[in-house]
Every structure is written in structure tokens, then in C-alpha cells.
C-alpha positions in Angstrom: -16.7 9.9 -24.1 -16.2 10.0 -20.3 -18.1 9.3 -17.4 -18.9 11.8 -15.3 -19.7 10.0 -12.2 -18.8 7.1 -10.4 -22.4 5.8 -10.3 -22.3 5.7 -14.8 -18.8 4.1 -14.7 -19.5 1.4 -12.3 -22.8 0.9 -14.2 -20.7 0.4 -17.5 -18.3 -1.8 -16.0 -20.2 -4.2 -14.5 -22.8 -4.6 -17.8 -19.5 -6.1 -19.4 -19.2 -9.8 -19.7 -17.8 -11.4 -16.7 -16.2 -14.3 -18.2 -15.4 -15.3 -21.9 -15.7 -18.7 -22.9 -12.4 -18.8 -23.8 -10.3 -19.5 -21.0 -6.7 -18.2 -21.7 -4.3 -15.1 -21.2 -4.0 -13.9 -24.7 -6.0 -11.0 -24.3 -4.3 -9.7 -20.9 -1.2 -10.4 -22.8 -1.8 -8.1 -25.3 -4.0 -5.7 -23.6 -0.3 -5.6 -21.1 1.9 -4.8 -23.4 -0.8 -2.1 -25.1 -0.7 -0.6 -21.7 3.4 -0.2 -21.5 3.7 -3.9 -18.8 2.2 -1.8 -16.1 2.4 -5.2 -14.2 5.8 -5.1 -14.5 6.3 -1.7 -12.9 5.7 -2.7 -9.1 6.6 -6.1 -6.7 3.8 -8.5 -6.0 2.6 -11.7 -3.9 0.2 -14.0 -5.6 -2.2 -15.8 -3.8 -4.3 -19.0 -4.7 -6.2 -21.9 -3.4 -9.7 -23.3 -3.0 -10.7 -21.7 0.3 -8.9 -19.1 2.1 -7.0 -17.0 0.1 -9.1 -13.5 1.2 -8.2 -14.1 5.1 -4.5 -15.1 4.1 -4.2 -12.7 1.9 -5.3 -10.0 4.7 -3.4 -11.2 7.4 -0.1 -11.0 5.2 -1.3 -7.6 4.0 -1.0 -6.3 8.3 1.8 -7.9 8.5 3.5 -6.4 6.2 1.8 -2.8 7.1 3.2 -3.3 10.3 6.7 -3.6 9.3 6.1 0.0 7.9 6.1 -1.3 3.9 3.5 0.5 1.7 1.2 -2.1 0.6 -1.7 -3.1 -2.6 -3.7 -5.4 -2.7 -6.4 -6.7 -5.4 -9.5 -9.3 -4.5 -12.6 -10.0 -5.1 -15.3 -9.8 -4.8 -16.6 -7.6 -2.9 -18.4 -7.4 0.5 -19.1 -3.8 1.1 -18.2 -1.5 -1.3 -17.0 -2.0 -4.8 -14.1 -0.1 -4.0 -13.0 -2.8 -1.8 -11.4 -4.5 -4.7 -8.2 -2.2 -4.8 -6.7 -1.2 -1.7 -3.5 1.0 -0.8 -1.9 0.7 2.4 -5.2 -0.3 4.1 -7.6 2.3 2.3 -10.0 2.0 -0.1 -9.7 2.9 -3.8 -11.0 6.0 -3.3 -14.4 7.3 -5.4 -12.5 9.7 -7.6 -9.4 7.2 -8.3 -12.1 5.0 -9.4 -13.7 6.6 -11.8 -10.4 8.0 -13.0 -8.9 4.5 -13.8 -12.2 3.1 -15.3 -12.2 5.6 -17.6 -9.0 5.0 -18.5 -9.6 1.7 -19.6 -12.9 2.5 -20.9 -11.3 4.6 -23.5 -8.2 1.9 -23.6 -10.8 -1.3 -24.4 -12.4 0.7 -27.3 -8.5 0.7 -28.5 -8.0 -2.8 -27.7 -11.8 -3.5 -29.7 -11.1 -1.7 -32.9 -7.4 -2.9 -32.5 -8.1 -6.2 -32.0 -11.8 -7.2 -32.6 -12.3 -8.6 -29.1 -14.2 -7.5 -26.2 -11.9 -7.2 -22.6 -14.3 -9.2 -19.9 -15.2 -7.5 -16.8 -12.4 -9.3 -14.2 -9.7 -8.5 -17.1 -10.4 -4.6 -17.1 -10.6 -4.8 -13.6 -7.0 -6.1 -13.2 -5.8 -4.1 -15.6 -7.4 -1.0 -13.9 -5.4 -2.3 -10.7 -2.2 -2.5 -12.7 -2.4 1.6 -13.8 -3.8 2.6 -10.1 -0.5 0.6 -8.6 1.8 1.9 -11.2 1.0 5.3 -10.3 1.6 4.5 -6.3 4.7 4.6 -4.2 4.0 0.9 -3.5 6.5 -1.9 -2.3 4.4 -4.4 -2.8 0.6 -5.3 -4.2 -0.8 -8.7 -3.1 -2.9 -10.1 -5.6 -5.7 -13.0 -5.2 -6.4 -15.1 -7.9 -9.8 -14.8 -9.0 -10.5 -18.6 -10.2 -8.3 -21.1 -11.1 -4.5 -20.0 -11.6 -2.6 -20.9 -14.4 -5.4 -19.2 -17.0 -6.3 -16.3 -14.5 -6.5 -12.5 -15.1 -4.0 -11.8 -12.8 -1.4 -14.6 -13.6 0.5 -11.8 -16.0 2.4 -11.1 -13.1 5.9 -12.5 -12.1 5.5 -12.6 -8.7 8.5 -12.0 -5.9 5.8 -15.3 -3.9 3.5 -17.4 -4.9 1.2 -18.6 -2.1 -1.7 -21.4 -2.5 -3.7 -21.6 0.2 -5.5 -24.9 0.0 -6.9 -27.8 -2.6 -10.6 -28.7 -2.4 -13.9 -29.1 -4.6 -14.8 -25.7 -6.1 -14.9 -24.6 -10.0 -14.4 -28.1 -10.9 -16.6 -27.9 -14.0 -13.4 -25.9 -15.5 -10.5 -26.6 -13.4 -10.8 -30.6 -13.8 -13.1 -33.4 -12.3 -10.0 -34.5 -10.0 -8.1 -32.6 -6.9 -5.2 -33.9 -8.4 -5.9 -31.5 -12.1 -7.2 -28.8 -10.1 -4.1 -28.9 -8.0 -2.4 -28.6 -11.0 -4.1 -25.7 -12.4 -3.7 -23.6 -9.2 0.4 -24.7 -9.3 -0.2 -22.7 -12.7 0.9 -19.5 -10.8 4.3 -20.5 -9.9 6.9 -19.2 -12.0 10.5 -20.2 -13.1 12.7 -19.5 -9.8 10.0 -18.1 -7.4 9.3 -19.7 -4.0 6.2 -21.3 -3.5 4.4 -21.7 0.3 1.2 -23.4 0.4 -1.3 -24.7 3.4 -2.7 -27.6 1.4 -3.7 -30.4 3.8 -3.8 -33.5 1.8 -0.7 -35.3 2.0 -1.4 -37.5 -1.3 -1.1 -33.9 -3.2 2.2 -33.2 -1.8 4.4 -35.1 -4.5 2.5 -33.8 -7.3 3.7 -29.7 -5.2 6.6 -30.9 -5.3 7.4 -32.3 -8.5 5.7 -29.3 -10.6 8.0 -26.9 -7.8 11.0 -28.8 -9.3 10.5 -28.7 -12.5 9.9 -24.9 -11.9 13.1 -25.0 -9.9 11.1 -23.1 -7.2 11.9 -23.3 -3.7 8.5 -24.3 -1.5 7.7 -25.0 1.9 4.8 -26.9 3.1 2.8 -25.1 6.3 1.8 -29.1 6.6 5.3 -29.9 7.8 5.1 -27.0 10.4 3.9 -27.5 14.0 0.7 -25.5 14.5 -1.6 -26.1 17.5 -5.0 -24.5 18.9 -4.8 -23.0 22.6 -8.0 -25.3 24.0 -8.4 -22.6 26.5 -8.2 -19.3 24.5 -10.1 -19.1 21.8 -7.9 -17.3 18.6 -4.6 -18.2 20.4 -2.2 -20.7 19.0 1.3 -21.3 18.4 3.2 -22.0 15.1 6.8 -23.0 15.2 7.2 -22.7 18.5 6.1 -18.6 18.9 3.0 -17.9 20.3 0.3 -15.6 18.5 -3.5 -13.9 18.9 -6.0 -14.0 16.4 -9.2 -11.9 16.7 -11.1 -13.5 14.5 -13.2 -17.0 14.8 -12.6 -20.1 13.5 -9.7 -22.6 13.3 -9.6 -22.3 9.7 -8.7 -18.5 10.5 -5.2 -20.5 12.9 -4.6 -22.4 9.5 -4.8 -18.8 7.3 -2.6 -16.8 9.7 0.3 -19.5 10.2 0.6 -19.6 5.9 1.1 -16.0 6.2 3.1 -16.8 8.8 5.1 -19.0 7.2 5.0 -16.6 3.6 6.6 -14.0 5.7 9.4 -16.0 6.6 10.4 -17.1 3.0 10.0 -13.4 2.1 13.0 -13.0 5.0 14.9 -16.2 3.5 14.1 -15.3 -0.3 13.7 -11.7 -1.0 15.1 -8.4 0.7 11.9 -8.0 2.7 12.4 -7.8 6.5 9.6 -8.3 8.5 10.3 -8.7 12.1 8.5 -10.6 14.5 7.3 -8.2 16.3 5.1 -7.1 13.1 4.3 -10.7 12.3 2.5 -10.8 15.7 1.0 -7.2 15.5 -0.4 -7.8 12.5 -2.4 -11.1 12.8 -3.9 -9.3 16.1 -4.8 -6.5 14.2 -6.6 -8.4 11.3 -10.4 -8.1 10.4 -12.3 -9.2 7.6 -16.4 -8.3 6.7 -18.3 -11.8 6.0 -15.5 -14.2 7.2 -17.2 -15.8 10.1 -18.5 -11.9 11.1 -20.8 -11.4 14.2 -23.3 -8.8 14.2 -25.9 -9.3 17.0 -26.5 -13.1 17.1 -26.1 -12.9 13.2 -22.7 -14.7 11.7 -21.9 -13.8 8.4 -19.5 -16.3 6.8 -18.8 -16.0 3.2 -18.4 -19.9 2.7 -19.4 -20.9 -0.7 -18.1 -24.6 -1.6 -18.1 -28.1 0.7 -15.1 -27.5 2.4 -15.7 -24.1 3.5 -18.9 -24.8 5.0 -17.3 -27.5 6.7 -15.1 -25.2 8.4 -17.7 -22.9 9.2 -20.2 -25.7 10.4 -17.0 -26.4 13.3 -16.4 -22.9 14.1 -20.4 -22.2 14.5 -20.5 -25.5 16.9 -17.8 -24.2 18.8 -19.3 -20.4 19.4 -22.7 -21.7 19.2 -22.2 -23.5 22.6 -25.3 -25.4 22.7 -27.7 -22.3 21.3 -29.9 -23.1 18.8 -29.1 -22.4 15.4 -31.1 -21.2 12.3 -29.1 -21.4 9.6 -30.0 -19.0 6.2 -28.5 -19.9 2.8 -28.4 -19.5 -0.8 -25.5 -20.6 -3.4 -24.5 -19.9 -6.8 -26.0 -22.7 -9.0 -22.7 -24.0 -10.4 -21.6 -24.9 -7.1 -22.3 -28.5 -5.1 -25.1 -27.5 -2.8 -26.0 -30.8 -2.1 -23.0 -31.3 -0.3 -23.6 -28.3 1.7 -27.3 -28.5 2.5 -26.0 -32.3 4.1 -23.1 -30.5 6.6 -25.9 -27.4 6.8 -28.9 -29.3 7.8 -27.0 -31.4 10.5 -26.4 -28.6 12.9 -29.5 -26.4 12.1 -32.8 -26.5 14.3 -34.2 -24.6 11.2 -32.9 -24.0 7.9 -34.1 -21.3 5.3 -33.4 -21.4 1.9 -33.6 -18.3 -0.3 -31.8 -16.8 -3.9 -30.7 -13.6 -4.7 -32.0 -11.7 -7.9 -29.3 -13.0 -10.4 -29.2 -15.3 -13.0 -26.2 -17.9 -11.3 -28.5 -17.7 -8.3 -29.5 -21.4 -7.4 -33.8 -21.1 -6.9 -35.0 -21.4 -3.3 -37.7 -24.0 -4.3 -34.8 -26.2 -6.1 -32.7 -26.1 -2.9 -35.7 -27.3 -0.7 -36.8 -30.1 -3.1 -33.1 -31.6 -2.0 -33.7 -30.8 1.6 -34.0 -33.9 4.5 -34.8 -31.9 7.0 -38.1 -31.9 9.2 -37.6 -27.9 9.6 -36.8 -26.3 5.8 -38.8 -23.6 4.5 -38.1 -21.4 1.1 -38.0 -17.8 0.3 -37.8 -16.4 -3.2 -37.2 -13.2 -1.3 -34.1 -13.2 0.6 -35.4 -9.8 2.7 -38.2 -11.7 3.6 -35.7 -15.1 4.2 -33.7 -12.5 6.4 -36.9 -11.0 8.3 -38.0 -14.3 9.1 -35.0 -16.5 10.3 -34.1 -13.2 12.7 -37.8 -13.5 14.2 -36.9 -17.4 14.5 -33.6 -17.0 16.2 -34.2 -14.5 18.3 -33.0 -16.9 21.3 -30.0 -18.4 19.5 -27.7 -17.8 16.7 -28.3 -17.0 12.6 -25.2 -18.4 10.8 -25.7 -17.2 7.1 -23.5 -18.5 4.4 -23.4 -20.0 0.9 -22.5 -17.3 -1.2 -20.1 -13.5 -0.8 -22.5 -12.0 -2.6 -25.3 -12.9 -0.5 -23.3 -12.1 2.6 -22.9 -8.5 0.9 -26.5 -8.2 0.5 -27.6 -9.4 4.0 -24.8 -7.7 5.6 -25.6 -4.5 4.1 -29.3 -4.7 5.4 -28.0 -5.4 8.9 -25.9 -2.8 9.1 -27.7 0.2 7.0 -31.0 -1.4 8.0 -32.4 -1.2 4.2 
């Protein structure tokens, strides 16, 4: 059986478990080497961290389009369109691809089922539907974003040509480890034997523990901490790393921190591989880079797909700095694994009003839950988030919304914003 639209395929795909208890590779291993190593049949980055590994990933991606090599790439999730998950040389999957490839692996997992007696989770076939789309491409190279973790990851079948972690903080730490220093060490699980690692972590006491495992893995690695990067003051977006001057068009000084590691991975593709990206591309491509719900602006609305402390930390110092004094209303929701508490604290001491609200899935923290933790003397609750959105837009009509907490409640907001339903 196939599907016959896109509509019944993405429908069957997404009723499949996301996540199986057991964490390990042995079922993308096999499910591989079923396949033929379609992994194997294409060059690719791999790109990890806490925080920031969409924006690096995308600013790498233009840089590299702008030095005229065709280009992959593989995220999640998604803001806007499913589709957005698998992209060739800037374009979306497109509709028919998609429901070509899914049911491809529809009819591959009932294989891999009777075969093996064990179900493929949802992120697994997803990755393994990216593998047979990029096979099939003239592609020089896919960049691929880890989806959690690293070192027991979907996507860490791949033998990368660079491994890239973006930074180190407090997310996912009921799996990866109760310590930065063991969640360090599961996102240094992407590095393999020989390939050069950059990363953009800022905490100088996980440096040693970098370098040590990049040893033992007898990978080269530069540190983006041991680079000069400053802020222009004056211009907001400019800055310089390494001495060279750059534009940014996007917000945010996390954004600065994003563009100089891709920055900085371009150059070790130059040292390490046969990749020449000049500078003039390096600089055409971070002006030229855009990203739905990374510190967006629609109206006075800021969409920021934030979802752990350190990212709302950012945020909360990109949204002083734009806010200039405005008033702002700040709307949220988060996933109920994650450490709101932490959040709500940053959240609740910029915001004149703050609206909590959850989204109609099961991981979905409960609006009444998030302001039974609130201190502040201006919190109200939704268990609607349309009605959450009508309401903080009639409250800050004179200032700025910031809305945050969650990617997949930046696609649903964002998608009422723009198509207005």
C-alpha cells in the first residue's frame, strides 16, 4: 500500500512513536545498511550543542551557497511547513519528493518490522528519508543538526567531513546526565576518529574535558572562545571576528556568537578539507541569513523559539536591547520536561505582563501549573493559546509581545499571525 497524498503520508508519519525508550543506534544501524549506507553516499557537517545549532547551522548553509557549492541540510523541528526539515540548495523538500521518500520508507519499515520485530521511531524514518532524498541529489554537501543529545542520535550514523557543537548548557538533562560536564560528553559523542571539531562553548572549565576527548579522538578542534569577537556598540548586527568585519541581519548577540562559529567552521573546512570558501562568501552569506522564530519581528510581535534557561537568557538581553524602554508583555508556554521555573524567573523580570498558556499536546506544560509558580503581580493563564495570543496583542498594543518557550508554539502563533487563522 501507498499513499496517495501528502496529507495521508504526513498523517502516518507523524502517528509513529517519536522516541523509543531505548536510547541507542542499533536500529539506524541496521535500518543503514538495509538501505545500501545511503549515509555514506554524500559529504556532511554535523552540528550539535544546547542552544544554537538552527542559526549556525543556517548561516554556514549561505555561506556555503554563496561560494556556489550545492548544499542539504536536515533540522528540526519545524516552524512553518513540515517540509522545512529537508532542504536542497535553499528550497524546500518539495510536496511530491515528500511523499515519494515517505513512502519509501513506509514500505522499507514494514521490511525492517517483519525483518527485525522492531518498530523504526518517527525522527529515525525521518533521517533515513533524508539519507535516500540526498542520495538521489547532485549535493556537495548536507548539513545535519543533531536532534538531541549526540553520541546516541539518529543522525550520528554519519562520518562527517566537520563536527560543530555549538554550545553546553541545561537542556535534556533528564537523559543526557545531571552534570554540564556528562552532557558535554554526550554531545562530544559526534566527533569521530580524525575529524576536526569547532565549537562555541563558553565555559572555560569544559574546555579540558573538549580537549581531552578531541585527543583521544585524535581530532583537530579550535575553540571560537580563543578567537576575538566583539559587538559594534553603534550598529546593531555589526561585529568583527578575527580582525574582518561582518553584518548580520538578524537580532540578538547570541546571533554575533552563531555567525563567528560558522565563521570559524568555514575556515577549518579551508585548513581541513578541499572546500574553498572565500571571504567574500563568508560575508555575503551571514548578510543574507534569515531564520522564522529566531528572535522574528512581525508587527510589535517577537517570535523567538527559546526553549531552555540559557536561551531565554539570551532572548531576555536581545528583547531589552530592541525593547528600548517599551513595555513588554511577554506570552509563553514550554514543554513539561523542561526547567520552566528557571525561565518564568529571567521571564517575569523584564515583563509588565506575563501570559501563560499550553498548546493541545500531551508534553505541553498546563497553563494553571505555570501560574501556580508565578511571583509576579501581573500573571494571568489561558488554556487556550488563541485566546492567550488575542489577549496579550490587545495588551501590548503600545509596546512589544516577545513570545517564546517552545518551537512548536512559535509555529502555531506564527502561523496565526501571518495566515491570520
Amino acid at each position: 500500500m501507498s499513499f496517495k497524498t501528502l496529507e495521508d503520508a504526513q498523517k502516518w508519519i507523524e502517528s509513529v512513536v517519536r522516541f523509543k525508550d531505548k536510547y541507542d543506534l542499533i536500529r539506524m544501524e541496521k535500518a543503514c545498511a538495509m538501505l545500501g549506507h545511503p549515509e555514506r553516499s554524500f559529504k556532511t557537517i554535523h552540528i550539535g550543542g544546547t542552544n544554537g545549532k538552527g542559526s549556525t547551522l543556517t548561516f554556514l548553509k549561505e555561506i556555503l551557497l554563496a561560494s556556489n557549492y550545492h548544499v542539504g541540510t536536515f533540522t528540526s523541528p519545524y516552524v512553518v511547513r513540515f517540509n522545512e526539515r529537508i532542504t536542497y540548495d535553499d528550497q524546500l523538500i518539495s510536496d511530491a519528493d515528500l511523499l515519494h521518500y515517505i513512502n519509501r520508507i513506509h514500505a522499507f519499515q514494514k521490511d525492517y518490522l517483519e525483518k527485525e520485530g522492531d518498530q523504526i521511531s518517527f525522527f529515525e524514518l525521518l533521517t533515513l528519508i533524508s539519507f535516500l532524498y540526498f542520495q538521489d541529489k547532485d549535493v556537495d554537501v548536507v548539513l545535519y543538526e543533531v536532534g538531541l543529545g549526540g553520541r546516541l542520535d539518529a543522525t550520528n550514523v554519519i562520518v562527517p567531513i566537520l563536527s560543530v557543537i555549538t554550545s553546553i548548557g541545561h537542556d535534556h538533562m533528564h537523559i543526557l546526565g545531571d552534570t554540564l560536564e556528562k552532557v558535554t560528553l554526550e554531545k562530544l559523542g559526534i566527533v569521530k576518529l580524525g575529524v576536526p571539531l569547532v565549537d562555541g562553548v563558553t565555559q572555560k572549565s569544559l574546555i579540558p574535558l573538549i580537549n581531552s576527548y578531541a585527543n583521544k579522538m585524535d581530532s583537530p578542534v579550535q575553540h571560537l572562545i580563543d578567537f576575538p569577537v566583539e559587538a559594534d556598540i553603534f550598529k546593531a548586527g555589526a561585529f568583527s571576528f578575527n580582525g574582518e568585519h561582518y553584518q548580520l541581519n538578524v537580532h540578538g548577540d547570541y546571533q554575533i556568537h552563531n555567525a563567528s562559529l560558522a565563521l570559524l567552521a568555514s575556515e577549518a573546512l579551508n585548513q581541513h578539507t578541499e572546500f574553498d570558501i572565500p571571504f567574500s562568501a563568508m560575508r555575503e552569506g551571514l548578510k543574507h541569513m534569515t531564520m522564522p522564530g529566531r528572535f522574528e519581528i512581525i508587527d510589535n510581535v517577537i517570535l523567538d523559539g527559546a526553549h531552555n534557561p540559557e536561551g531565554i537568557q539570551e532572548g531576555v538581553k536581545a528583547l531589552n536591547t530592541y525593547a528600548q524602554g517599551a513595555p513588554i508583555t511577554v506570552l509563553f508556554t514550554v514543554m513539561n520536561d523542561k526547567d520552566h521555573e528557571t525561565m518564568q524567573a529571567s521571564l517575569e523580570g523584564i515583563a509588565e505582563t506575563i501570559i501563560y498558556t499550553e498548546l493541545p499536546m500531551e508534553r505541553s506544560e498546563l497553563a494553571h501549573v505555570l501560574l501556580s509558580k508565578s511571583i509576579h503581580s501581573n500573571a494571568h493563564a489561558y488554556k487556550s493559546y488563541e485566546v492567550a495570543l488575542e489577549e496579550a496583542r490587545k495588551i501590548s498594543v503600545d509596546g512589544v509581545l516577545y513570545v517564546c518557550g517552545s518551537l512548536y508554539f512559535i509555529s502555531a502563533i506564527r502561523k496565526r499571525l501571518v495566515d491570520g487563522n
